[in-house]
N, C-alpha and C positions, 0 to 999 in steps of 0.2 A: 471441215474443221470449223470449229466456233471460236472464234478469238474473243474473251473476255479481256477487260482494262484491268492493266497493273495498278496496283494500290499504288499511292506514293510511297508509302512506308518501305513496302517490297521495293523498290528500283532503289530507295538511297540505301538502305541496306545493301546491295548489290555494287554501292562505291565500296574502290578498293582503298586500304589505308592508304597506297601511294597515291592515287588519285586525291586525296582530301590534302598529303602532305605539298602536292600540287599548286591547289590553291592555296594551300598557306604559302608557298613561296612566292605566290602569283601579291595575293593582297597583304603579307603579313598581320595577318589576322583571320580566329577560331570565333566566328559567331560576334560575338560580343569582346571578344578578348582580342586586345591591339596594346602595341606599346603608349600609352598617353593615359588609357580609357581610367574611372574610376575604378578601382574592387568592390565597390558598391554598388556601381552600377552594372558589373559583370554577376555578381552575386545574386542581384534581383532578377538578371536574365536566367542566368545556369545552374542558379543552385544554389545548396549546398557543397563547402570546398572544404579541405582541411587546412588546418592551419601548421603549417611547417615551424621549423628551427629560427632562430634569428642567426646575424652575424656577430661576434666577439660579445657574445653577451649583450647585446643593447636590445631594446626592445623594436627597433628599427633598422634596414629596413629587413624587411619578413619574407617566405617564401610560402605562397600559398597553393593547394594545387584542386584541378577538377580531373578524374582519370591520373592518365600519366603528361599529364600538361601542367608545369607551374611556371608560377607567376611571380614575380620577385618584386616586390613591393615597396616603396621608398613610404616614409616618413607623412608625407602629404596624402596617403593612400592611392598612389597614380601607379599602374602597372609601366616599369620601366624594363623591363626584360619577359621574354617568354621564352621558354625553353620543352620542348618535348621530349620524353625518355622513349627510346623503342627498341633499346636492347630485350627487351623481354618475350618469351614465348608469345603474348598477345600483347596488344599497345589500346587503350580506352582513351578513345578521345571525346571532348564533348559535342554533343549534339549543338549543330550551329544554329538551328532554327528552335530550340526550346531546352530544357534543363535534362540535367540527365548525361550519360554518356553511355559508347556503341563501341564494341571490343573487335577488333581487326587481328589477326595472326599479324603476331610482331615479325621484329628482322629481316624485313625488305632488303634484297640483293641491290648493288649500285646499278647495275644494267636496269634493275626493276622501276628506279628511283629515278634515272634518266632517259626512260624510256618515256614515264608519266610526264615527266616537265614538258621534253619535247611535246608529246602531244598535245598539253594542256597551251605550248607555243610560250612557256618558258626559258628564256634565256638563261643560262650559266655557265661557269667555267668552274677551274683547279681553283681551292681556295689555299694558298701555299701555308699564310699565317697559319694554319692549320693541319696542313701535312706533315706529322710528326713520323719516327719512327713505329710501326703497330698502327697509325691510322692515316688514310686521307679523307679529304674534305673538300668540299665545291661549293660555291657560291651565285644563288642567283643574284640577275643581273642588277635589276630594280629594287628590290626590293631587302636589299645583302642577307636578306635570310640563309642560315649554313647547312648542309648538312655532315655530319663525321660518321665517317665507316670505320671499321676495326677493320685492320689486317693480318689472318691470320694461313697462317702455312697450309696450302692445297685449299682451301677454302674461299669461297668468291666474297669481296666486300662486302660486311652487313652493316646494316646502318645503326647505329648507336645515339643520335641524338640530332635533333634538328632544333635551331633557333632564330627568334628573330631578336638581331642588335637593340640595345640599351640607347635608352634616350640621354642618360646622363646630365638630368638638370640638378638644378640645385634647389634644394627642399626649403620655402619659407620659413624661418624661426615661428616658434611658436609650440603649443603643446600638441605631443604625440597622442593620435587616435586609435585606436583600434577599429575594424571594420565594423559594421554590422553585422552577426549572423542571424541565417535565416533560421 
């Protein structure tokens, strides 16, 4: 047998999206995307992103996204929230080492989702704030990143959304910018 070298390409493709939602609970943070970071300067890393809805009509703050990963944007352009959608048949997250994004079969099982932490030597527990009726949710340790499962009857927990916590500062006066696009 001839053992040829795995491209890099080929092996991170062969990470599985719980594996990536992993690290995101490990570091709270997608490549360039952290609660603090610019939009600007996540932008020049990752891309092109869309520009989302605002809140009550203002033109701040904003929600911006790459894939199914957005970014909620305060006034100052500082990403102060990150939120992942993965209710869906596939989940596109961005590539953490260059622009672009890389489609995962969505709706990771809870056994699937703590199976990955453990291994990646992730701490977490029951996040109660968040166990509602129809969902629970768990929280890692460090980092409070969430994840919510839907509950539904005979069916094993899937996971519906994962986030990392708001910084919640307070936006300097001054005039409101809009990002750069690329």
């Amino acid at each position: 047998m001839v053992w040829a070298p795995v491209s890099v390409s080929r092996y991170r493709r062969a990470v599985s999206l719980v594996a990536r939602l992993a690290r995101f609970a490990d570091s709270a943070s997608l490549g360039e995307m952290r609660v603090g970071a610019s939009i600007d300067d996540v932008a020049r890393f990752h891309g092109e992103y869309f520009d989302g809805p605002t809140l009550r009509r203002k033109q701040w703050p904003r929600l911006f996204g790459f894939g199914d990963v957005e970014l909620y944007v305060c006034r100052c352009r500082r990403v102060n929230m990150i939120c992942i959608q993965t209710w869906r048949d596939e989940t596109e997250l961005p590539y953490e080492e260059r622009a672009g994004c890389e489609t995962f079969p969505g709706q990771p099982t809870y056994d699937e989702v703590t199976e990955a932490l453990d291994a990646a030597g992730v701490g977490w527990c029951p996040y109660p704030s968040l166990t509602l009726p129809g969902q629970t949710a768990i929280i890692a340790d460090v980092t409070a990143v969430s994840f919510v499962f839907v509950l539904e009857d005979g069916d094993p927990p899937l996971l519906n959304a994962v986030g990392a916590p708001g910084d919640f500062h307070e936006c300097p006066k001054g005039p409101q910018h809009h990002p750069t696009r690329r």
